[in-house]
N, C-alpha and C positions, 0 to 999 in steps of 0.2 A: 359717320361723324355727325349726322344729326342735321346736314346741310338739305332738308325737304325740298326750298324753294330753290334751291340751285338744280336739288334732282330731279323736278319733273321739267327746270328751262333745260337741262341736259336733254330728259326725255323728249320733247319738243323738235329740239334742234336733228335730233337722229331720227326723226320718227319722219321728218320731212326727207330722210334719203333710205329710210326702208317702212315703207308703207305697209306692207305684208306680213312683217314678222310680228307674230301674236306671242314668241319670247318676249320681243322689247315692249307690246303691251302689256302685258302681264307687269312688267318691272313697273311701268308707268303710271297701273294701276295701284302696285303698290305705295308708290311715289305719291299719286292725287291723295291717297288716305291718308298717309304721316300728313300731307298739310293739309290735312280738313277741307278737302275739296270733293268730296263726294259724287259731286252729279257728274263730273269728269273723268272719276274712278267707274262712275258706273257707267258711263257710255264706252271705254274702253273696252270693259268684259261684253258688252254687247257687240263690240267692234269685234271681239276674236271667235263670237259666236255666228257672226257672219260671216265673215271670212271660212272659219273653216265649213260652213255650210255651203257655200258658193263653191270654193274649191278644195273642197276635203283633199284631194292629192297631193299637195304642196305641204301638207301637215303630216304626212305618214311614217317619217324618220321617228326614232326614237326619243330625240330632245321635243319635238313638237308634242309627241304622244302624249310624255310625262305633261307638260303645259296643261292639254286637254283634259286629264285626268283630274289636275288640281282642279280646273275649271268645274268638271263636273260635279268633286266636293264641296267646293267652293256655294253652288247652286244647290245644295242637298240631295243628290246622288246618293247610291247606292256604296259604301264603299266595297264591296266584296265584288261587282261588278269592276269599278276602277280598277281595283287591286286584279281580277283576272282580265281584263281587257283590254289594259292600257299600261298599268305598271309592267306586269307579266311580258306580256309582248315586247313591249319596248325592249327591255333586257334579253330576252330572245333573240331579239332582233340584232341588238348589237352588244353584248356582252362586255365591252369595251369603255365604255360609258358611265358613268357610274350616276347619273340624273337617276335613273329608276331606281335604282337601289337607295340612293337615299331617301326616295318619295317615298318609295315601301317601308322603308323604317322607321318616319316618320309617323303613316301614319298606322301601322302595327303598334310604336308607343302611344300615339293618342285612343287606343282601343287596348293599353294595357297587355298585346302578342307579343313580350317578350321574347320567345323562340323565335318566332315569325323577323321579327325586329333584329337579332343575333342573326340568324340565316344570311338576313341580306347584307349588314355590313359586314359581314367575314367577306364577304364578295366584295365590297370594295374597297376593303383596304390590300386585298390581290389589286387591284386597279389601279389606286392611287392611295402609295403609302406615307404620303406627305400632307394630306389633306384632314387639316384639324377639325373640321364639320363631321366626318370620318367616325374619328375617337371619341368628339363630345358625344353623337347619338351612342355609340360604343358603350361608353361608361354610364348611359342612364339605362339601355338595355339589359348592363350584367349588372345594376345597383343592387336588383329585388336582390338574387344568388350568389353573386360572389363579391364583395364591393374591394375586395384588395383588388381583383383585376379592375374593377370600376374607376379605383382611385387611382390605377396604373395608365389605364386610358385616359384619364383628367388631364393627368401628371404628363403626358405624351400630345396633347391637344395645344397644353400650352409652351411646352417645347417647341413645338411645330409654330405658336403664332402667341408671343405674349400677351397679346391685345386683343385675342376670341372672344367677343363678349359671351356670346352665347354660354362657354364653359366658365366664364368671370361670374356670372352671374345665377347657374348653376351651381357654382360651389357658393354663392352667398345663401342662395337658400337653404344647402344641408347644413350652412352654420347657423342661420337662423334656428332652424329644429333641434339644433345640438345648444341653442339656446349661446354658442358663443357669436356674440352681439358687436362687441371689438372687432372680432376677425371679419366677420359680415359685412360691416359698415365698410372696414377697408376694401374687403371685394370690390362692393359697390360704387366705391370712389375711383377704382380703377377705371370700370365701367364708363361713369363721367368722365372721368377725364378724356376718353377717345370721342366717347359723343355724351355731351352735356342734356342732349333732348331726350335721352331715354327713359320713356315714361315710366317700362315695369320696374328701370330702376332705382326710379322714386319712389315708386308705388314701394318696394321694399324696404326706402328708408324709411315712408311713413310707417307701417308694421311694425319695423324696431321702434321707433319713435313710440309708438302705441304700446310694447310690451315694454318698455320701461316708463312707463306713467308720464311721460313728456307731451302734453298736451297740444301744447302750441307749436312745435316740430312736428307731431302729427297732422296739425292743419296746413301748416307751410308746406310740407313735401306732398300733401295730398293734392293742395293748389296747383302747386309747379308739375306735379304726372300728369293733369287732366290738359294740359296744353298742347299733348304732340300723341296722342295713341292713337292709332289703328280705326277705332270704334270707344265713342265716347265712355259705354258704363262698362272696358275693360278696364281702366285701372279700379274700380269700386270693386267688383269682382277679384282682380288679384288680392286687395287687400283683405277681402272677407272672407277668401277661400285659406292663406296664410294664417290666419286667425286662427278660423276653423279648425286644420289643421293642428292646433297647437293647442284642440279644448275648447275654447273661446267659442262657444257655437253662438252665446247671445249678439253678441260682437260682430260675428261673423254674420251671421242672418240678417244684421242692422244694415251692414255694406251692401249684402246682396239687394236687399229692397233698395236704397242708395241707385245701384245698377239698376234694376227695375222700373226707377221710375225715369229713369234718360232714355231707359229702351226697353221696354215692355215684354218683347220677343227673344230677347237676350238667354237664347237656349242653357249656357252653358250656369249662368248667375242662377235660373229657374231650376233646373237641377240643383243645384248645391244647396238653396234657398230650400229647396223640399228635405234634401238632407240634415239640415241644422235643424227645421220644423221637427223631422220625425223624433233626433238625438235630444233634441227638450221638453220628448213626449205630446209635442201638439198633432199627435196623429191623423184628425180628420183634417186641418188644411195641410199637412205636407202631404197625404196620400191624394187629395185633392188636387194639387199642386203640381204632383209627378203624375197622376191620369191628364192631365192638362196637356203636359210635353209628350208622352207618350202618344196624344191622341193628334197632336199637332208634326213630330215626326212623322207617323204613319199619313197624313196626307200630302207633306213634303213627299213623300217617297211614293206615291200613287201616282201625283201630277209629275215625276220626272222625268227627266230622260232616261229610257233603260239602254245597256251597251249590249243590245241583246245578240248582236256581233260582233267581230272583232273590228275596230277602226283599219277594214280595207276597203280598198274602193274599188267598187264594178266596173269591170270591160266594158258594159253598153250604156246607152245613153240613155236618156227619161228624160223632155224637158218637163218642167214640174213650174208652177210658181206657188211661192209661197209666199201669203201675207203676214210680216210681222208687225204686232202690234204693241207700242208700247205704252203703257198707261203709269206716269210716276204720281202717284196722290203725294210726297211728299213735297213735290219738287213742283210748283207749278209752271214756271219757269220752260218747262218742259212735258206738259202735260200729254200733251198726244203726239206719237208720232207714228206714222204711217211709209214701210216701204214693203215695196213690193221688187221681188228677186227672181231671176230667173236663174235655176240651179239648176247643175247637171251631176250626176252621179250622187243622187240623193240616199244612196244604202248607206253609205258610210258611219252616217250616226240617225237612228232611230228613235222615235218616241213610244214612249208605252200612252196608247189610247186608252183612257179611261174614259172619258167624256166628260171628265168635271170639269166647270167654268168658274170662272171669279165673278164676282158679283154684279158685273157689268154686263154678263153673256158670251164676254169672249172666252174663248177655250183657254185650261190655264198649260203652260207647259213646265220643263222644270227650273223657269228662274225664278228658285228660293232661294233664302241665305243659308250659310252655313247651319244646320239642323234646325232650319225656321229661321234665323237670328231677324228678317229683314225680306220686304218684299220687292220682288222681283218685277220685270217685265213678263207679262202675259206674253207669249206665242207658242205656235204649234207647226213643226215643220209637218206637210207630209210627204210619204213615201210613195212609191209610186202604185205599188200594192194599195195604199188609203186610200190617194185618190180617184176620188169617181166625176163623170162627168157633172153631176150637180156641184163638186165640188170648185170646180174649174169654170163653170157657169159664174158662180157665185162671186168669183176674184171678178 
């Protein structure tokens, strides 16, 4: 419904009678981002990242698992590791459940796995046949090859819940592409009317507003998205990727910079942005542009965490301390912070040692944003295998 500041005082108040569940952080972090609270959103992901380091065992259930897995996408993780060591498992573990399976299909759609993305919700809709989250991934997985079952799955999504934005606002955009503009607008009103702060779905009135020459409606609805998203330069991005989309690359490329210059890192706009370059024939910076991201993933993906086991946890003990250190350059507010943990059953979740550090000397570990979007806290857990007595000297 769009009610931000009511959901993180909600989140608050529950979080003071369960301290432990790194579910209701996760929600909470979601929560600090719709109201532009950042440093709060990002202290909680740190909070779930201690926690489950401290006591990995408390995490091992299957709804925890999936948590951990977002998390590790979330920091720029491996998804192929996620997807076999955390999604996998989970659903192993408890077939019953359908978290995993929709994590899997999610993010099998954001890499385009179709099949992959089919496999897993046939499995949950055995699970849970009333659940319209279910049929909307459903119907964007059969789009590509069969869109009559696509639009059977829509048609059953909102059976199930008239008011799914997610499917409301899904079908606004295959009418936008279908260029009927009327039928879209109304989706999107449906949209508002349940929550009035939904930014993508402003960001798509402006679009229409833009593809019918309405100038000044496209600056009003641009105004009114950039008040409640996620991450500042997603709504520029939606709208310059719709564009795109629809031809519009010069348009569309204008947006993306637009995004670029709020968030510089903004993986997803920096791809697209190389995209339009290339499609207007400006070859040497869009190829320029995609070696950039490319070269910028592959150090996300050196400094991560790898799951080079599965999330179980060892019989015997190791006490270990590990210093985590956190440096936020954006936030001074909160410049340094310094703890030191003493953890037990440290196999649970591993780092892959590279030895690369950030610019300060600290070792970097893997809190990065979503494929670079945004920098992380530097730390480095180690295992008991890394550590050496110089190392434990040195704490």
């Amino acid at each position: 419904m769009g009610e931000y500041a009511q959901a993180t005082e909600t989140y608050m108040q529950a979080a003071e009678r369960f301290t432990t569940s790194i579910r209701l952080k996760w929600l909470g972090h979601r929560a600090y981002r719709h109201a532009h609270q950042p440093i709060r959103a990002d202290i909680l992901l740190e909070e779930i990242e201690r926690l489950v380091n401290q006591t990995s065992w408390r995490y091992s259930d299957p709804v925890n698992r999936v948590i951990v897995g977002r998390l590790f996408l979330l920091r720029g993780g491996d998804p192929r590791q996620v997807l076999e060591l955390a999604y996998d498992r989970a659903q192993r573990d408890n077939p019953g459940i359908i978290d995993s399976s929709i994590a899997t299909a999610e993010l099998a759609l954001e890499k385009q796995d179709f099949a992959l993305a089919l496999g897993s919700l046939q499995k949950a809709v055995e699970v849970e046949a009333d659940n319209p989250l279910v049929y909307f991934l459903l119907s964007r997985a059969l789009a590509p090859t069969d869109p009559a079952r696509a639009a059977a799955a829509l048609e059953k999504a909102l059976e199930l819940n008239p008011n799914h934005l997610l499917t409301r606002l899904f079908l606004a955009e295959r009418l936008i592409d279908q260029e009927q503009y009327d039928a879209a607008h109304e989706q999107l009103m449906q949209v508002l009317q349940v929550n009035p702060r939904h930014s993508q779905a402003w960001a798509y009135m402006a679009v229409i507003a833009h593809l019918e020459n309405d100038l000044s409606g496209e600056q009003a609805w641009h105004t009114i998205a950039s008040q409640w998203p996620e991450e500042d330069a997603d709504v520029d991005y939606w709208i310059g990727l719709k564009l795109s989309q629809k031809y519009r690359f010069t348009e569309g490329s204008s947006y993306q910079r637009r995004a670029l210059v709020k968030n510089p890192l903004h993986t997803r706009a920096r791809i697209q942005l190389s995209q339009d370059l290339l499609r207007l024939g400006k070859e040497k910076e869009g190829w320029q542009l995609a070696d950039a991201v490319s070269r910028s993933r592959s150090r996300n993906s050196r400094s991560s965490f790898s799951l080079n086991r599965p999330l179980a946890f060892p019989n015997h003990r190791c006490g270990v301390h590990i210093v985590h250190r956190t440096l936020r350059r954006r936030f001074p507010a909160v410049l340094r912070r310094r703890l030191i943990v003493d953890r037990m059953g440290v196999e649970s979740i591993t780092p892959t040692l590279q030895g690369s550090v950030v610019p300060n000397g600290m070792p970097a570990h893997f809190g990065r944003g979503p494929l670079g979007n945004r920098t992380r806290s530097p730390s480095l857990p180690r295992t008991c295998a890394a550590t050496t007595p110089a190392d434990q000297s040195s704490l």
